[in-house]
Each structure stands twice: as C-alpha cells, then as structure tokens.
C-alpha positions in Angstrom: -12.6 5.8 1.7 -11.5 5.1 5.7 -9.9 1.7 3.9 -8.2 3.3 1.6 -6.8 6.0 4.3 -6.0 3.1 6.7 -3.9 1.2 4.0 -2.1 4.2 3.1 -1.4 4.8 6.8 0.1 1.1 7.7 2.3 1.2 4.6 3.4 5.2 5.3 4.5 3.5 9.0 5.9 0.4 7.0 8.1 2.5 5.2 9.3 4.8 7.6 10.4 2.0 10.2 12.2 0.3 7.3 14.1 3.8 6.3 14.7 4.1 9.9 16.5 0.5 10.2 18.4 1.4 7.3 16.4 -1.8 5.0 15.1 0.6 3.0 16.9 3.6 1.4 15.2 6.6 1.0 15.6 6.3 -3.0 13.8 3.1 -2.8 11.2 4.5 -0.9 11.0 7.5 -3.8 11.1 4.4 -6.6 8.7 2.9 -4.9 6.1 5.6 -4.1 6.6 7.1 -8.4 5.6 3.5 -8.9 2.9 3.3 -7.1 1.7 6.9 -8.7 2.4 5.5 -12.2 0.5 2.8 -11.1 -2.7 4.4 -9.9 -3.0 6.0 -13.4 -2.2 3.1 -15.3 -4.9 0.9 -17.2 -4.7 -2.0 -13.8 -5.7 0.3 -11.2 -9.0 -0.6 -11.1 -8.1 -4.7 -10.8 -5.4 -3.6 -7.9 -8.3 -1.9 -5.8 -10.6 -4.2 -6.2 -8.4 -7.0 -5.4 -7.6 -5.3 -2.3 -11.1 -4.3 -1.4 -11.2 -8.1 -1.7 -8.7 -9.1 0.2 -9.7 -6.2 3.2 -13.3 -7.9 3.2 -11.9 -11.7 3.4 -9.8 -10.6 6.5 -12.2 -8.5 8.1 -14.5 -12.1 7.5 -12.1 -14.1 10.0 -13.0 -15.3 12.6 -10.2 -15.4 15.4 
C-alpha cells in the first residue's frame, strides 16, 4: 500500500509542475487521469500492477 501511495504522489507532483509550465493542459491532465480510472477497472489492471510492483522491486535492488 505505501508503494502505491508513493507512486500516486510523484506523478500527482509530475502533473502539477507540468500544468504549472504550461506542458501540460489541464484537459490533458483530466484525459489522462479518466484514463487511468478506466484503466484500473479494465481487464489489464492486474498485469499493470504487477509490472510495476516489478519494476519498484528491481530499482529498489540497485546498488548505487
């Protein structure tokens, strides 16, 4: 759960220091957010969180 909390926090400051610089819109933020919604109800949600359970576990692995 704190993974999942600390994802959604990094890309919530993603997206607000992109609206800020004007790269992102704030409609492409909204697209983006009903797609990610549609997504975590869709049929791949379960590949898309464990690929990224994956990935979180191979980068908490390297050494630096």
């Amino acid at each position: 759960m704190a993974m999942n909390v600390s994802a959604v926090m990094l890309m919530l400051t993603i997206v607000v220091v992109l609206i800020r610089r004007s790269s992102l819109k704030l409609g492409h933020a909204v697209v983006c957010a009903l797609l990610g919604f549609y997504l975590a109800s869709s049929s791949i949600a379960p590949s898309i969180s464990q690929l990224t359970t994956n990935l979180a576990g191979m980068l908490n692995g390297l050494k630096l």
